[in-house]
N, C-alpha and C positions, 0 to 999 in steps of 0.2 A: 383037316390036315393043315399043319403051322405052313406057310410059305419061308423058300431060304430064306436065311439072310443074306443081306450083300453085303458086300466088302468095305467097312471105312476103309474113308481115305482121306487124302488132304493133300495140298497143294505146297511144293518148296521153291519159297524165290530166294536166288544164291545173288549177292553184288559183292563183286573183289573191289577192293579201291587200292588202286598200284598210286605211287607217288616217291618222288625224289627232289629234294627242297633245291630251291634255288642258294648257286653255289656249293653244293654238294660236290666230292671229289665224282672225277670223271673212271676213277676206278670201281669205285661202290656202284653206277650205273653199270659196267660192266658185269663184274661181280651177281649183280643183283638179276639181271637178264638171264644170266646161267644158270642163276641157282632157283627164280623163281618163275621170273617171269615167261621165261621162253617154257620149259616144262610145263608149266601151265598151257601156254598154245596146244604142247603136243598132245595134251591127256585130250584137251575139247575135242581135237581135230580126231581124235581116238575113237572118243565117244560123243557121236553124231546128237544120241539121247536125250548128252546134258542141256538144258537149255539153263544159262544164267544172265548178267550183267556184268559189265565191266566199266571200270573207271579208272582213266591214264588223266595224273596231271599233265598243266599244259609243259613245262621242265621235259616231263619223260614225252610225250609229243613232238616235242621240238627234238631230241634225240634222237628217237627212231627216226625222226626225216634225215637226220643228217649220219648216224652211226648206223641206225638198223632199218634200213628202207624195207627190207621182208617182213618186219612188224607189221607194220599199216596194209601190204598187202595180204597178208594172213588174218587179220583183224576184217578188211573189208572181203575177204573170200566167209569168214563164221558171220558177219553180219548178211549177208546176199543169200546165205543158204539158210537164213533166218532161226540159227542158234543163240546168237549174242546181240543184246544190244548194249551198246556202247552208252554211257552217260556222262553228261557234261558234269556243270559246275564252276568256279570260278577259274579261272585260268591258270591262274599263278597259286591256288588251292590258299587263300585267305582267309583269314575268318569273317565271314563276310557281317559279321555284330559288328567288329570293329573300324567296318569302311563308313565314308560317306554314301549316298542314297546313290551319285552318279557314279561312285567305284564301284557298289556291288551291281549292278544294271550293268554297266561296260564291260566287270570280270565274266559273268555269268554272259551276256548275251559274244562275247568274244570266240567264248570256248563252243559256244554252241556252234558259231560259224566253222571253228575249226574242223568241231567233228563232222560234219555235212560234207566240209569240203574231203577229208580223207577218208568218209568209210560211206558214202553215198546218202546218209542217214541223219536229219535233225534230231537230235537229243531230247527226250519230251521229261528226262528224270536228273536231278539235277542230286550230285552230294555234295553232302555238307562236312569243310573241314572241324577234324575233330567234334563232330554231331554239334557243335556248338548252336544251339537255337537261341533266338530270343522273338518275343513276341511279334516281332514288324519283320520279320525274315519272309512271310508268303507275298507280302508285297514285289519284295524284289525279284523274286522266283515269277510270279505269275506277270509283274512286264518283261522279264526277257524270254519269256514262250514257254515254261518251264510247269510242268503238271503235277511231279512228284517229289518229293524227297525222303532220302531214308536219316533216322533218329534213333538215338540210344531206346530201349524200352526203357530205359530208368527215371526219360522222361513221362510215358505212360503211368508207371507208377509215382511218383510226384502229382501227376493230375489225375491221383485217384481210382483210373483205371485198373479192375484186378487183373492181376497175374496171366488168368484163364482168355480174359477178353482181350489180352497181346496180339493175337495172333488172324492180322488181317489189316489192311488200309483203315483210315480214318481223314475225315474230312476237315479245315481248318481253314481259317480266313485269316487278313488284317484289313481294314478300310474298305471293304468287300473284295479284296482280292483273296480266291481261295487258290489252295493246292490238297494234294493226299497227303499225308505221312505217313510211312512205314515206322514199325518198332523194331531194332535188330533186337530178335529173342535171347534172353542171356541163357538160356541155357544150351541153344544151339553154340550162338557164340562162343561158349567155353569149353564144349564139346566136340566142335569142327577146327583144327585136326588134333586135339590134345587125347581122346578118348578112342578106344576102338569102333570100327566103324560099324558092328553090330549093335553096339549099343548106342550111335546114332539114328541107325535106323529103328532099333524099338524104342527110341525117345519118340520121333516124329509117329511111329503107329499107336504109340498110347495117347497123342493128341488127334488122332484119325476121327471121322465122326462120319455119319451114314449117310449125311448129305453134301461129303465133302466141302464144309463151306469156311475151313479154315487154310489160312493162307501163314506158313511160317517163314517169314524174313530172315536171314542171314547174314546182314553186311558189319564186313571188318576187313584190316588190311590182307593185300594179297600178299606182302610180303613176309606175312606167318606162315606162308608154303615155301618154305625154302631157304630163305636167311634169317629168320630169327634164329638164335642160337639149338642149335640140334634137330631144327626141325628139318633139312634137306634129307638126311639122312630117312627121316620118321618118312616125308612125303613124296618123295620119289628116289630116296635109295634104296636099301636094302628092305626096309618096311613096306614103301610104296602103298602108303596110304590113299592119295590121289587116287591111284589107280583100281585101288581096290573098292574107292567109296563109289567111284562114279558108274563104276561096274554095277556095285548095289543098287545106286539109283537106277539103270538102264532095267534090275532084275525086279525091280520090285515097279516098273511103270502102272502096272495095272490099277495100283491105288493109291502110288504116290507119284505124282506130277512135278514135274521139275518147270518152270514156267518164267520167260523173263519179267521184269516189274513189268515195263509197262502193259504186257500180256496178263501179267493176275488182275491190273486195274477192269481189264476187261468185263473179266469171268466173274469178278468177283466185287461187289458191291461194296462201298465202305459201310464198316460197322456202325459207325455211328459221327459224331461229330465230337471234335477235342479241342481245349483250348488249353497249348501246353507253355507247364511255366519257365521259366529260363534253366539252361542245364548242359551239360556236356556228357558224354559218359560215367558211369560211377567213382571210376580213378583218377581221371582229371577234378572232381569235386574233390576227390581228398588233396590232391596237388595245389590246390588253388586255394587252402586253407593256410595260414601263419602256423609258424615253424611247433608253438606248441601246442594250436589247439588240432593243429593235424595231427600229433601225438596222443592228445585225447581222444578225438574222433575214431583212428584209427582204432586204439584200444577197446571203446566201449561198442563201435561197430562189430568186431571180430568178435567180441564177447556175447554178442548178442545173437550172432550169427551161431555159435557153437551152443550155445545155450535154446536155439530154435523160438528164439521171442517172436513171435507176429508181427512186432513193428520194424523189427530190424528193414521190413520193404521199405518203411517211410524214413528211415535215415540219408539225409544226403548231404553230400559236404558243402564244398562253397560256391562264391558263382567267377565265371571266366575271368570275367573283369578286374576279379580282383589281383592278379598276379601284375597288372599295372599298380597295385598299390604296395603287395608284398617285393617288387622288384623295381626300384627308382630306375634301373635301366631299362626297363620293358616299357615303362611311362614315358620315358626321354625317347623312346624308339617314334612310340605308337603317334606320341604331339609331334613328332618330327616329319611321320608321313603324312598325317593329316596336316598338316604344314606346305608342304609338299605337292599334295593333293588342290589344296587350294588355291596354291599359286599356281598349276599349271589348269586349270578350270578357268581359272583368273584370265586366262591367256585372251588378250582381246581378236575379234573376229577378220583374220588377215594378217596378225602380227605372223604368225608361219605358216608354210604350206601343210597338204594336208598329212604328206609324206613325213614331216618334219615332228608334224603334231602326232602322230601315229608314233614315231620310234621317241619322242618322249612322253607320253602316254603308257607306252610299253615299260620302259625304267621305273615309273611311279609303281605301273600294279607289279613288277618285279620286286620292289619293295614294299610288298602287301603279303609278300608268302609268310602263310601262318607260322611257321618254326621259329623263330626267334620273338615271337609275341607271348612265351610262356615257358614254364617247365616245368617236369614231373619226369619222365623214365626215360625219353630219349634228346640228354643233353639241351636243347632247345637254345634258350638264350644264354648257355654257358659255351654253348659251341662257338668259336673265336673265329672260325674260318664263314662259316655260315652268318653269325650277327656283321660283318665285314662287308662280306657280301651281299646281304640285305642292305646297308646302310650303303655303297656303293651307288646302288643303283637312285637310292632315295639323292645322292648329293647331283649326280649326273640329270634326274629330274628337274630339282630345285635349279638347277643350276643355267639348265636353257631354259629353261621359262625366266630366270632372273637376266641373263644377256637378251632374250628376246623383248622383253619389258625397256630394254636400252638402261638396265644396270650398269656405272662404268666406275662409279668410285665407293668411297667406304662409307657406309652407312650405320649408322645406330638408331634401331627400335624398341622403345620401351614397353612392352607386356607381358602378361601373364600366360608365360608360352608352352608351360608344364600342367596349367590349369589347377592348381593347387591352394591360389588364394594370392600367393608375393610375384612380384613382376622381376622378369628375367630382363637382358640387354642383349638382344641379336644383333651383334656386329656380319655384317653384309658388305665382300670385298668381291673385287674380279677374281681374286687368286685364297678367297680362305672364307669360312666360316665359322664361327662363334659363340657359342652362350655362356655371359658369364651370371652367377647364381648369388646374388650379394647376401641371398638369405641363406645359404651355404658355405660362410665361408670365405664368399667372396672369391667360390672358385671358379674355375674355369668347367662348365660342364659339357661340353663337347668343342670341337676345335676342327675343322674337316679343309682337307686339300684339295682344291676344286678341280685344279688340272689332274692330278693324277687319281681323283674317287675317291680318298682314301681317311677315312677316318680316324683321325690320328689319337685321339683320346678314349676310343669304345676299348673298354676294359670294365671286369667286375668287380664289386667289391664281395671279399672272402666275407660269407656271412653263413651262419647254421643252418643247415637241412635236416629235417626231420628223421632221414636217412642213414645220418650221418652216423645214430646211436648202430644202426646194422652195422655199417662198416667198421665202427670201434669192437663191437660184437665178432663180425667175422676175423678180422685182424689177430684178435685174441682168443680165435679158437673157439667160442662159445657158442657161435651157431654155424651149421652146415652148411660146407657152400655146395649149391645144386646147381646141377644141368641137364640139359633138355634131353630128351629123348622118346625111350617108347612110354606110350600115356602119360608125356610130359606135361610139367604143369605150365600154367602159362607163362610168358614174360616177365608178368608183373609178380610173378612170386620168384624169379631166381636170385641165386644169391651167389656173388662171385667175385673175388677182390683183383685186378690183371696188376695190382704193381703190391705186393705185402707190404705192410709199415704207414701207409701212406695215410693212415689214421693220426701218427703222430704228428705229421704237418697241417692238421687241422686250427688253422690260425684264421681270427676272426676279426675283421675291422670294425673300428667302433665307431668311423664317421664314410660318408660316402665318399668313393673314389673321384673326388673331383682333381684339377691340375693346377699348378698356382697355389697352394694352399700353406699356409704360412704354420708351421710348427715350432712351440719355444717348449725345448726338452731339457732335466737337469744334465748339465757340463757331462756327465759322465756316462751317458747312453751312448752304445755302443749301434752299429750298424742291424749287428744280430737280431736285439731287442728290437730293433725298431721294424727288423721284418715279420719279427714274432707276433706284433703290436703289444710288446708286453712292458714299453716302456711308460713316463710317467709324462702326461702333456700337461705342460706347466703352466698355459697359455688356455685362452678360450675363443681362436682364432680359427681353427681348422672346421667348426659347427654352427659357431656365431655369427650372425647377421649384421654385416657392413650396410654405412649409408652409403649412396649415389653423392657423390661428391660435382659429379664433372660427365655427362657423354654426350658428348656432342662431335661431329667430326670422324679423327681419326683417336680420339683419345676416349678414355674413361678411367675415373679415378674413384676408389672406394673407400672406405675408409671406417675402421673400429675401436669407440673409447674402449679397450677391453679391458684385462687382470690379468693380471699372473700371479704364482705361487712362488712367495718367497723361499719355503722348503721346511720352514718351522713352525706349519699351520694357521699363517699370515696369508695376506693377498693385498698386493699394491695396483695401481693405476699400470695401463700402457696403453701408448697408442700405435696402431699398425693404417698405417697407408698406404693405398695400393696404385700406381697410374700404371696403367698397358696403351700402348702406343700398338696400332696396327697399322702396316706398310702394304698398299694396294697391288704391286703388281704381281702378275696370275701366276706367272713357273715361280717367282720367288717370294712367295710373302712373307712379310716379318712382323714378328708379335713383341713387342717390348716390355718386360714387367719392372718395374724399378718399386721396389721395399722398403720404403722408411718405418723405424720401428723407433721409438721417442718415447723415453722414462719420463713418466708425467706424474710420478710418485717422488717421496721422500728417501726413500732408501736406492743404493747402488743395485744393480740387477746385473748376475752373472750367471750365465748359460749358453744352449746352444738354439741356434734360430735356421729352420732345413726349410727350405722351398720344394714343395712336392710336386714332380711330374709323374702321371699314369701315362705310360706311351703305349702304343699298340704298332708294331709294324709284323706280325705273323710269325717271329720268330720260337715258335713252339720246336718240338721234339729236335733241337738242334739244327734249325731249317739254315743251310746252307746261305741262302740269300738276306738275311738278315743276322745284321752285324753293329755294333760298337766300336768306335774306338777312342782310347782316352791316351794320353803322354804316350804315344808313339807305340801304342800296343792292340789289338783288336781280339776283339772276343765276339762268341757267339751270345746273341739278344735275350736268351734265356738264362744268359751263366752270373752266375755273381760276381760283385769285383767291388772292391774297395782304395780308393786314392786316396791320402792323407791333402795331395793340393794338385789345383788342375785350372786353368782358366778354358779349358775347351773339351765339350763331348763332343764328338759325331754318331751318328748311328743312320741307319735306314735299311731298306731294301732291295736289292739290284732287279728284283723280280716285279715288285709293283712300280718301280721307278722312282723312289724317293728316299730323297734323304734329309734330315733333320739336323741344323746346328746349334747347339746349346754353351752359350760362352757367357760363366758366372762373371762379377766383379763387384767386389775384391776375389781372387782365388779362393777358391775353395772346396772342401773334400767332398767328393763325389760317391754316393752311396747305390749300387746301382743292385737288383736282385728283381728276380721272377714272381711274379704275381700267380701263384698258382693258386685253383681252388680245389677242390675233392668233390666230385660228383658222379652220378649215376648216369650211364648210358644203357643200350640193348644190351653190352655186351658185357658189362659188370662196373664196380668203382673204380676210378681211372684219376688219375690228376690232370687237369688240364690249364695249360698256358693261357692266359688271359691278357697277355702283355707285361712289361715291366716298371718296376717304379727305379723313378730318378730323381735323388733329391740329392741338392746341393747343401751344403751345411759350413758355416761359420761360428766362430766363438764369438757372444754379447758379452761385453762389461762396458754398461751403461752408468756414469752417476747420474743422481738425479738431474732433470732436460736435457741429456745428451740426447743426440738421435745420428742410429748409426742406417745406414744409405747402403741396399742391396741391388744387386741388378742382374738380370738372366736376358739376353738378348736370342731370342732363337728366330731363327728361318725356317722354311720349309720351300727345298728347291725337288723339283718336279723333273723329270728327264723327257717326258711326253706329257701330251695334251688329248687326253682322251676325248673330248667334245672337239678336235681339230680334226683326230682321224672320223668321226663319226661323222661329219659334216652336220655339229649342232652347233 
């Protein structure tokens, strides 16, 4: 007589990872509560059954203390009755590739304290923003007390791992420091909650085995329950998926195990040992690839994939880092915190107390949250309010570590502050901050207002997205816009335009947004053209590398033999000189640029010569507190406007408290218009304000060695002293 059989089975570990970036509107953490997060509380508290993990940045942390104090105690009642355990991570959710060794150690062992202190419980399982790995990440993980972490499977498959052998811990080192990895299964992953939740569960019993010794990971954002687009409805409205799956798990306990991580580390052995290579999830590898070979990729991926090739598993796109290279802003961001970083490390031992060292400390890894370190599908560094707010906190850092060092007047530093090969000039005042880029230009590449945080030049430049072919596609009707719903498909395939037309303002800059930037156009370009960038640069001054003439002090002068186009397929001499004068005090600082432009050819030269500012003061969707005013008129900071002559702009914001004076001389027309770009977010293609340009413009008729003398005088007055109220 056969003995029964028994029953496969197999073990399911669930990690939500809840998150809301620093600076994020305080409505969307609302919002988000409603839709996902709290609903989620109610199903667990439902069903006693489920056991998973959970992961709150330190942002939404900080919130529930001060907005929803029944969070943490509904969190520490699921952890005490030992449903959930809670997991750390870095605090401010960073990518912790991109830190120094004592930021990732501080982000990581900070959040651990936190959660100990609000749910009774040290964190032994640490995630990871955006799964981003890189080889030296177990180091950091196993000094700040840290046992496990969860990873894309697409990192397993990269290291060769097959498919089948996904599913279970794996053991890994750097320097002999190990930790586990978990793999989130992509097929769970694309299945939970987009598919019926029968056929969730005959996914997981056709990986069931007799010795129950497989363990399927599941970690992805919690806020796919509830605010990705359509899914509220799918996961606890009228479909009430939630409710229906976790119900299945409770019915089918006998052979499928619902188990927190660090509970399956228990039960279950690691498979083996992995050594995995650098990676992010599958779609961040495409994101993080140049605008056409993501086009490629993308294609011959998809094709492989339909076509059912074998190798399509070993396709993988790029690697993180490189969105520092495809994004000059994401580079300017990343050498600015690590800049940052340094200086306040730097901080010698008693120069502040510990209180003091502690809330700027905090400002730095506040300016370490991963969102504006990249992009791909949710806005990232094109989001205006959030790169703002990143950078806010990065000046507020720099800025008491720089007064506590007994910083008191202007300073000029010469290096390579971008890391790129050419050496930049950090001007360092009480009241302003500076890079100018002589290999660019000789522009200004950032410019920041100490007293009031505020980064007065972080704007993008309008450049192609691979994306951008959909949105020409949808605009014109050729492919179907989709939305979420029952058996919806994921995020990453909707397609949805929220403004029509907005394809046709797809205008591309051909040199980086820098400020200061000297442009010589033929006489007759208009304002239009020149937002279009479709006019003709006559000039090889806006991309071309200026010498160091002069920095020392309060001055630096640069300076360009360059060319221009006489307009009949000639090219004569010119020279462009540049001196900026910076004014040290804190509420008012002033930057002086003064332009000589010198015909150092044989023929007359007749055109137009515009000095370009990128400004950023927040004035997107018509934002009431940010304004312009030119000859006795005021407008809103997104709107266009054209002056034939003007000696004086104003502009600022009553909301961050600053305002900006810009007085040309000679007079001259003022061309002012919104810097929008067209990008992708959760919730379809959208344009967004990235701040405005402001350029001054005068008529050249130069004879040969004439040289005619420009000059833009601007301030930047402050109405509060942020570091005054903070007592830094």
């Amino acid at each position: 007589m056969r003995p029964a059989m028994t029953e496969r089975r197999i073990s399911l570990t669930l990690v939500l990872h809840n998150h809301q970036p620093v600076g994020n509107f305080g409505f969307v953490f609302d919002e988000t509560w409603e839709q996902a997060y709290a609903p989620m509380l109610d199903a667990l508290e439902r069903h006693p059954g489920v056991r998973l993990g959970l992961h709150y940045t330190g942002p939404l942390l900080d919130w529930f203390q001060s907005d929803k104090p029944e969070a943490i105690e509904r969190l520490r009642a699921l952890v005490e009755r030992d449903q959930v355990e809670v997991l750390g991570g870095g605090y401010y959710e960073p990518v912790l590739a991109s830190l120094r060794e004592d930021d990732r150690v501080g982000q990581l062992t900070r959040m651990a304290d936190e959660v100990e202190s609000l749910v009774g419980r040290r964190p032994v399982g640490a995630w990871l923003a955006e799964r981003v790995w890189e080889p030296d990440i177990p180091k950091a993980l196993n000094k700040a007390g840290y046992e496990y972490t969860v990873v894309d499977d697409a990192h397993f498959r990269a290291a060769a791992i097959p498919q089948e052998l996904h599913w279970g811990p794996y053991s890994t080192d750097d320097q002999g420091y190990r930790v586990i990895v978990y793999g989130s299964e992509q097929g769970l992953r694309y299945r939970i909650p987009f598919r019926p939740v029968e056929e969730v569960i005959e996914y997981l019993r056709d990986h069931a085995t007799e010795d129950g010794s497989l363990v399927g990971m599941m970690g992805d954002d919690g806020e796919k329950f509830g605010t990705w687009p359509g899914t509220w409805n799918l996961c606890f409205g009228e479909q009430q998926w939630v409710e229906r799956f976790f119900s299945a798990l409770e019915e089918n306990a006998a052979w499928l195990t619902t188990l927190k991580p660090a509970e399956a580390l228990e039960r279950h052995a690691p498979i083996g040992r992995v050594y995995l290579p650098t990676g992010s999830y599958a779609e961040m590898g495409e994101w993080s690839l140049p605008t056409e070979a993501r086009r490629e990729f993308t294609h011959l991926l998809h094709e492989a994939i339909e076509q059912g090739k074998p190798e399509a598993r070993w396709m993988r796109g790029g690697f993180w880092r490189a969105f520092q290279v495809n994004y000059r802003e994401i580079n300017d961001l990343h050498k600015q915190m690590l800049r940052a970083s340094r200086k306040v490390e730097g901080l010698a031992a008693g120069a502040v107390g510990r209180h003091e060292l502690e809330a700027i400390r905090d400002h730095l890894y506040q300016g370490q949250s991963n969102d504006c370190y990249w992009h791909g599908l949710f806005g990232g560094i094109y989001l205006s309010h959030m790169r703002l707010a990143t950078l806010e906190h990065l000046i507020a850092a720099e800025d008491a570590a720089d007064r506590a060092a007994g910083a008191t007047s202007v300073s000029v530093e010469t290096a390579d502050l971008d890391v790129d090969g050419f050496d930049e000039l950090l001007v360092t005042a009480p009241g302003q901050v500076a890079v100018l880029k002589p290999n660019e230009g000789g522009g200004i590449g950032s410019w920041d207002a100490r007293a009031a945080r505020h980064a007065v030049t972080s704007v993008m430049r309008r450049r192609e997205e691979a994306y951008h072919d959909t949105l020409r596609e949808a605009d014109a009707g050729e492919v179907e816009q989709q939305e979420a719903g029952e058996g919806a498909v994921s995020i990453h395939d909707l397609v949805k335009v929220n403004e029509p037309g907005i394809s046709k303002r797809l205008w591309y800059d051909p040199y980086e947004r820098r400020s200061g930037l000297v442009h010589v156009m033929p006489s007759g370009t208009t304002a239009e053209a020149f937002e279009q960038a479709s006019f003709e640069e006559l000039g090889d001054f806006v991309s071309g590398a200026f010498e160091v003439m002069h920095a020392e002090g309060d001055e630096i002068i640069l300076e360009r033999e360059g060319a221009i186009d006489y307009g009949d397929g000639t090219r004569g001499p010119l020279r462009v000189r540049k001196e900026h004068v910076f004014g040290d005090e804190r509420r008012v600082p002033t930057l002086d640029l003064r332009v000589e432009v010198t015909n150092t050819g044989d023929r007359a030269v007749e055109a137009l010569v515009g000095i370009e500012w990128s400004l950023n003061l927040l004035g997107g969707g018509g934002n009431p507190s940010a304004w312009y005013k030119v000859n006795g008129e005021t407008g809103g900071f997104d709107q266009r406007k054209v002056v034939e002559s003007t000696d004086h702009v104003g502009m600022g914001n009553d909301y961050i408290g600053l305002e900006i004076e810009a007085r040309p001389d000679p007079d001259a027309a003022a061309w002012w218009w919104s810097i929008d770009t067209m990008s992708l977010s959760e919730s379809g293609f959208e344009a967004n304000h990235q701040g405005s340009s402001l350029t001054f413009v005068w008529p050249l008729r130069l004879a040969p060695g004439e040289i005619a003398t420009l000059t833009v005088n601007s301030l930047l007055r402050s109405h509060r002293d942020r570091a005054e109220e903070e007592g830094l």
